[in-house]
N, C-alpha and C positions, 0 to 999 in steps of 0.2 A: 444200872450200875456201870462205873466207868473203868474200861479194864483195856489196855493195850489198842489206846487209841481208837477205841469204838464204844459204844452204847453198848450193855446186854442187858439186851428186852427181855428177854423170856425165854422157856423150852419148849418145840415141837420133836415130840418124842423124847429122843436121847441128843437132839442136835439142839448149841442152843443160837439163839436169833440174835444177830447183830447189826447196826448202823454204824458203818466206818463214820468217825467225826468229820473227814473230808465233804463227806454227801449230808449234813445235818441243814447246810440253807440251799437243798434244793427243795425246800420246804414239806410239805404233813400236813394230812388226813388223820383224824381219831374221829370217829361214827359209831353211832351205837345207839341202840334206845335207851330210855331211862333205866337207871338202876344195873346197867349191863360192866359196868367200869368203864367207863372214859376218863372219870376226874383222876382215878388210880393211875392211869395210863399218864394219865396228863401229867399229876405229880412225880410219877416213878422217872420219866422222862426229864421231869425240869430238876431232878436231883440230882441225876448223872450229868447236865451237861452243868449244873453248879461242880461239882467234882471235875470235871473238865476243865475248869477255868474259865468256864462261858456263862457270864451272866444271862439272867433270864427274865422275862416279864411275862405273868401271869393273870388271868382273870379269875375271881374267885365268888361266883356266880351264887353257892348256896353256904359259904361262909366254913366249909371246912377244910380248903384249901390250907387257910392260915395255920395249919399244927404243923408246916414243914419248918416252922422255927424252933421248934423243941424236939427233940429225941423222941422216937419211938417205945412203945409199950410190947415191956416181952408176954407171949403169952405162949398156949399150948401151939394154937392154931399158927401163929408166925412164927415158933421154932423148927414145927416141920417145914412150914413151906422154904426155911433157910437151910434144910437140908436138903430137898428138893429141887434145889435150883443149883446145888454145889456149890453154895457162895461161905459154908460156917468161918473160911478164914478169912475174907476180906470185910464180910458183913461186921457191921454197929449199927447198935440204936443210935443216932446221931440228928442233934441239929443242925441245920444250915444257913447261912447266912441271910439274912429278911430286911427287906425293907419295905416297909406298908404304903397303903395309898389307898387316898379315897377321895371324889370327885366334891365330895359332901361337907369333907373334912372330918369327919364323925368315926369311923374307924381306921386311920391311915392321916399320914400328909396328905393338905391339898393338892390336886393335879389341877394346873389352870395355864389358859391358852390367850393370845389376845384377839381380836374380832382380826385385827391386822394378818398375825399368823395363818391364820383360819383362811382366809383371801376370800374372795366373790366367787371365787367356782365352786369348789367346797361349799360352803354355805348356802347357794343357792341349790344345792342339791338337797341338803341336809332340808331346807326349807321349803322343799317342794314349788319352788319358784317355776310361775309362764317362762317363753322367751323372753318377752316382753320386760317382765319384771327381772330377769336377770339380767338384760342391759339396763337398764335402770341401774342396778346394785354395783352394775361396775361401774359404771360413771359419779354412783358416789363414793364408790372407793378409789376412784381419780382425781376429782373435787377436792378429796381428804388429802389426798395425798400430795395435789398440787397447790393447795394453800396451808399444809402443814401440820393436819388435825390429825392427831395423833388416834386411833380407833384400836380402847384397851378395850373396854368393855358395852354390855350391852344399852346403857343408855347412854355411850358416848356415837354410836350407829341411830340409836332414834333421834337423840340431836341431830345430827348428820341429816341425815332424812327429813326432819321436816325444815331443816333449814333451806336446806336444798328447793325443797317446796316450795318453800314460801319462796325463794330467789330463781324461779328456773327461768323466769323470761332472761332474767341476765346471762345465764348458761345454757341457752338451745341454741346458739349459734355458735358458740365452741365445741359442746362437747355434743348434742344432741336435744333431741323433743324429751322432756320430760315429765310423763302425765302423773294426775295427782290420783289417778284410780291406780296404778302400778304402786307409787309409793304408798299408798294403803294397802296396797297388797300384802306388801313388803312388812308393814309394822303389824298386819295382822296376822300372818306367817309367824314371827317373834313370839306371840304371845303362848304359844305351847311350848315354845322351848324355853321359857323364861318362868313357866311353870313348872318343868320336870327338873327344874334348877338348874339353867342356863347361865342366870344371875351370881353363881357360884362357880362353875368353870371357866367362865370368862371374864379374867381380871390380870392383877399380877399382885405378887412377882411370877412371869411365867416359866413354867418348867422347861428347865434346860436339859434335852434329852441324853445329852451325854452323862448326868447323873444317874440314869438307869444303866450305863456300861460300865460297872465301877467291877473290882474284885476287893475279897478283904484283904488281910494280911498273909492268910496261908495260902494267898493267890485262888481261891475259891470264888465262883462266880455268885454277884449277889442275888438274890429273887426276889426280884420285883412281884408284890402281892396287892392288886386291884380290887380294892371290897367291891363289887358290884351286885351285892345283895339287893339295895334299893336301886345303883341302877340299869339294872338290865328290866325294871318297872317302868325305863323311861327310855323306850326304845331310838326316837329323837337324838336324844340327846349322848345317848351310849354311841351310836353310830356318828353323829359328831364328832365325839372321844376317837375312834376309830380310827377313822377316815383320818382326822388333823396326823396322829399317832404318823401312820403310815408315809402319810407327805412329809413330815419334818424327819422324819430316817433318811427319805431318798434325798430329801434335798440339801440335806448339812453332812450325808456319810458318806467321805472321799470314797474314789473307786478303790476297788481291793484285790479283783478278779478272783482267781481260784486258791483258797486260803486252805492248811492242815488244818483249821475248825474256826469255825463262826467265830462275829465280834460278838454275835448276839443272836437269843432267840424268842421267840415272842408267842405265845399262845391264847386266842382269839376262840374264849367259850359262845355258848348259844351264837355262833359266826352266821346264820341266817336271818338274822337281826338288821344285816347289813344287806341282804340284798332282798328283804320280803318288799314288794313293790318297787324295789328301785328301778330308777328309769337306765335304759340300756345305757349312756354316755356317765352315768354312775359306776353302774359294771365295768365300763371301759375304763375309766380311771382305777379302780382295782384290779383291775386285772395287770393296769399299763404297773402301776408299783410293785405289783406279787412277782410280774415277771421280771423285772430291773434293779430290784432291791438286791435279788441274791448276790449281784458282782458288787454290791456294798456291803457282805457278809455278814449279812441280815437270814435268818430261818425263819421261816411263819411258818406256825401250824395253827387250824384251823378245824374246831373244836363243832360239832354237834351230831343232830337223832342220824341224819342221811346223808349221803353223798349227792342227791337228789337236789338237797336246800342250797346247793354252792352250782352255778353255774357255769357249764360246761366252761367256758373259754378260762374261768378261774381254776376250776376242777382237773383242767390240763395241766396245770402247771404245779400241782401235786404230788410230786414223785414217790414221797415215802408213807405208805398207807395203814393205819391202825381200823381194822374194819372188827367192830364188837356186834354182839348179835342183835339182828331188827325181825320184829313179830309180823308175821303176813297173815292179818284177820281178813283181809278186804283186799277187793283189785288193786286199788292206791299201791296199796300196803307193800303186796305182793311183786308188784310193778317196780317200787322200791329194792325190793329186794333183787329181782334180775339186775336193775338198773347199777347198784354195788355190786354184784359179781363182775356183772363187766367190766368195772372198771379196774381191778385187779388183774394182774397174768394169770393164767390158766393154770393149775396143775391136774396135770395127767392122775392123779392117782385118788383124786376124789372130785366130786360135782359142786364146786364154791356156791352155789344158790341155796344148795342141802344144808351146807354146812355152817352156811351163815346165819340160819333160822337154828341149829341144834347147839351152838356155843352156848354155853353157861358162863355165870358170872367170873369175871378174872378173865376168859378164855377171850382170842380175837384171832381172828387172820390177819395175818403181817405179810407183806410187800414192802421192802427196801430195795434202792439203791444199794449194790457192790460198788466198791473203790473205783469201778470203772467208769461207774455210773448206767450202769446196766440190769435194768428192772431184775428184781428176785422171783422169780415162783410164789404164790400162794400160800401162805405156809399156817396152819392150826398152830398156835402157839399158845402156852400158860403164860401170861405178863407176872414178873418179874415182884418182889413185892416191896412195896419204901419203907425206908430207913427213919423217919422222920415219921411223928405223929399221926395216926389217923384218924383225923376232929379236928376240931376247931383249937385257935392259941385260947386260953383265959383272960380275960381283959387286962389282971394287971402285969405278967410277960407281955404283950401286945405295946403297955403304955410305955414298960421298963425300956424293950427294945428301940422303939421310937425316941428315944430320948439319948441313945448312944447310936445311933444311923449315922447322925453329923448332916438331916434334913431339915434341922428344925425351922431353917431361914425362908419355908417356904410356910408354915404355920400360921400365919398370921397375913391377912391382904391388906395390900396397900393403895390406897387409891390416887397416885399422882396426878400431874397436871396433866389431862388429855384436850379431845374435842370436847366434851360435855364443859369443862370450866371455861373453855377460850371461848365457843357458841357461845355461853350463856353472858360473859360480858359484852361479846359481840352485838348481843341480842337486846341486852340491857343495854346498851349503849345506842343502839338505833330506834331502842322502846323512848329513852328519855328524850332522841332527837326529835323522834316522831313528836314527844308530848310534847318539845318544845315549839317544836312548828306549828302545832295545831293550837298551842299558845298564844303564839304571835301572829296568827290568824285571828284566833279570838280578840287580841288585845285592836290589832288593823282595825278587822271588823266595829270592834266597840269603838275606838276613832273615828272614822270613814260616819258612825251614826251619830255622835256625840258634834262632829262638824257639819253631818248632814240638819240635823236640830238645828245647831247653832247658828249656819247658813238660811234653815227658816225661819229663825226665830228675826234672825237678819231682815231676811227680806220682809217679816211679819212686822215689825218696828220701821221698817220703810214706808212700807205700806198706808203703817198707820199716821208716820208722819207727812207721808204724799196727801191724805186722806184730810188729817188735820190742817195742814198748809193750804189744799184747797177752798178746806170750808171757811178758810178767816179771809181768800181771796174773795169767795164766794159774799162773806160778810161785807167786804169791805165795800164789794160793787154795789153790794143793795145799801151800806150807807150812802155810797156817793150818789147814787140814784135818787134815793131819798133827798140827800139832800138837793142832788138839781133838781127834784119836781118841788122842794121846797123853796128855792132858789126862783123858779121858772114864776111858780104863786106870787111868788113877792114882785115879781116883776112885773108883771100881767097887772096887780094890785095897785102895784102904782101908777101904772099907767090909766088905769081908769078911772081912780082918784083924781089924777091929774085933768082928766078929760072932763071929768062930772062938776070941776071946779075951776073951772077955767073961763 
């Protein structure tokens, strides 16, 4: 609840628990095992700082999130707890301002990003990329970039790619070697995240993230509500969403330095999602944004079972801690458990390891930042209880409100002219040269044989006429022969006559 320039969380004892607004983006810790309250925490938390005038973005992991758009149900049990906390005069059941989202499109507006946006370093993380294969990927997002191909979505990168392929001898001397086992790497990589529907976050029109920093009319900040029911099924692809999330904060939200209260807050459930295997220069870039965002008055908090799941060099930079109760059945477990004591301030007056296994449901130990910015004490605290619904919205509130957000321009994809349409005439165009050439090859060819014939047909009709002409020479010699030995007879003939008769 929002009172006098701070959050009240909850009551330890008769004292109750606060986060000055000053200290809300030095970012947050909520840990807890299942069923312990986190998501209560989570929501109670993203109501006050809607009250604050600080929009907020939320992930809504098992779909009950969404009733912070409709008022609260009075019952027995929440009329004491509102006398319990000394809130009877400021408390209402009360809706909040919502606006939905969904990766899927299926419960919320589309959320969609372009491969562009997204860049080569991002991606090749998201895609478990060699070295190897991640210079590969920047050289085709330079190729792209320096002949003009636009890269909205995913098969305007597999065009890319195997163009690239097929053309690298022309581009290893500018830009580098480019093997054809890497870009299959590369496209075989694609095909999981193109399955957990890749194919659907990567398009446009892309979200423009300053639509999540709106307020409404009563200056109340809006909440942003992430159905992530199916995808946090698609662990790829959620941490895609993530990671992009985070880069396009730091790199579009002018510096702000030390603000009376965030532009914005952002809360990141099942957050071990993003670093279960992640390769260390993964962590590094989360960690480089968790730590740099804040002076763009940006708050993350950073939603799951342990403090354990989130890596130290990120887990440093968590100042304000919601720790709900974790079970120590096993050494793991138990290990977990010391390892959350730690990381809260000590209080003198009880053993935080004890007490973080004896919390009961609702209950947590809280660590905040004071105005100074000077870590609080440990403190046992009752969290506070929301104002807004607890369940799920009913589908047709859900559709009503989507329809008066003022998001609808994002509902519908559009698929303009990128790389995949320019390639494919590109492509088409050096397919029909190709054919042509290999035509007028054909056509040479069938000339070059049609003259080679006709050359022996040539020289075959020469031949025959050499052949024919010989043999009438041939003729003519044995007439004239003939006739001289006829000749020669008759001569001979008369001279012997002559002789015989003389």
């Amino acid at each position: 609840m929002y009172t006098d320039e701070s959050i009240y969380v909850g009551l330890s004892g008769e004292e109750r628990v606060t986060i000055p607004l000053n200290m809300i983006n030095r970012h947050g810790l909520i840990a807890g095992a299942t069923g312990t309250g986190k998501t209560i925490t989570m929501k109670t938390l993203a109501e006050s700082f809607s009250d604050a005038g600080v929009p907020v973005f939320l992930c809504d992991v098992k779909g009950d999130v969404s009733g912070i758009a409709l008022p609260g149900a009075k019952s027995d049990s929440m009329e004491k707890r509102i006398d319990k906390f000394g809130i009877r005069e400021q408390f209402s059941y009360k809706a909040y301002p919502v606006c939905f989202w969904d990766i899927y499109g299926e419960n919320g507006h589309p959320v969609r990003a372009t491969i562009s946006d997204m860049g080569p370093e991002i991606l090749a993380r998201i895609l478990g990329l060699t070295p190897a294969q991640e210079g590969v990927l920047n050289i085709v997002f330079r190729i792209a970039d320096d002949k003009g191909l636009l890269l909205i979505d995913l098969k305007d990168l597999r065009m890319v790619l195997n163009y690239v392929n097929e053309h690298r001898k022309d581009y290893t001397m500018t830009y580098g070697a480019i093997s054809t086992q890497s870009v299959g790497g590369i496209l075989r990589a694609l095909i999981p995240l193109e399955n957990q529907g890749g194919d659907l976050f990567f398009g446009e029109p892309a979200l423009d993230i300053m639509d999540w920093i709106r307020t409404d009319v009563y200056g109340k900040g809006v909440v942003n509500v992430l159905d992530c029911v199916k995808l946090v099924q698609n662990p790829a692809l959620y941490a895609s969403f993530l990671l992009w999330m985070m880069a396009e904060l730091f790199e579009n939200l002018p510096e702000a330095g030390d603000m009376d209260r965030p532009k914005m807050v952002f809360f990141f459930d099942e957050a071990h999602m993003l670093f279960t295997d992640a390769p260390k220069v993964l962590v590094q870039k989360i960690e480089q944004v968790v730590r740099l965002i804040r002076s763009k008055g940006v708050g993350i908090y950073f939603v799951t079972q342990s403090p354990s799941d989130i890596p130290d060099s990120v887990l440093a930079q968590l100042s304000n801690r919601v720790q709900h109760a974790l079970r120590a059945y096993t050494p793991a477990e138990q290990k977990a458990v010391k390892a959350a004591a730690q990381s809260m301030r000590a209080n003198p007056d009880f053993k935080t390891e004890d007490v973080i296994m004896e919390l009961g449901v609702g209950e947590a130990l809280t660590s905040f930042l004071d105005e100074s910015g000077v870590p609080g004490m440990a403190q046992r605290t009752a969290i506070i209880c929301p104002q807004s619904l607890m369940g799920p919205v009913d589908e047709q509130s859900r559709q009503t409100l989507m329809t008066r957000d003022g998001m609808e321009h994002y509902d519908q994809m559009v698929d303009n002219e990128s790389a995949y349409e320019m390639l494919t005439g590109v492509m088409e165009k050096e397919a029909l040269e190709a054919e042509n050439a290999e035509l007028r090859e054909q056509l040479e060819k069938q000339k070059a044989k049609e003259e080679a014939a006709a050359a022996k047909q040539k020289a075959k009709a020469q031949e025959a006429a050499e052949k024919k002409k010989e043999r009438a020479q041939e003729r003519r010699k044995n007439q004239i022969e003939r006739q001289l030995i006829n000749t020669g007879a008759q001569v001979l003939k008369r001279g012997l006559l002559k002789t015989l008769f003389k």
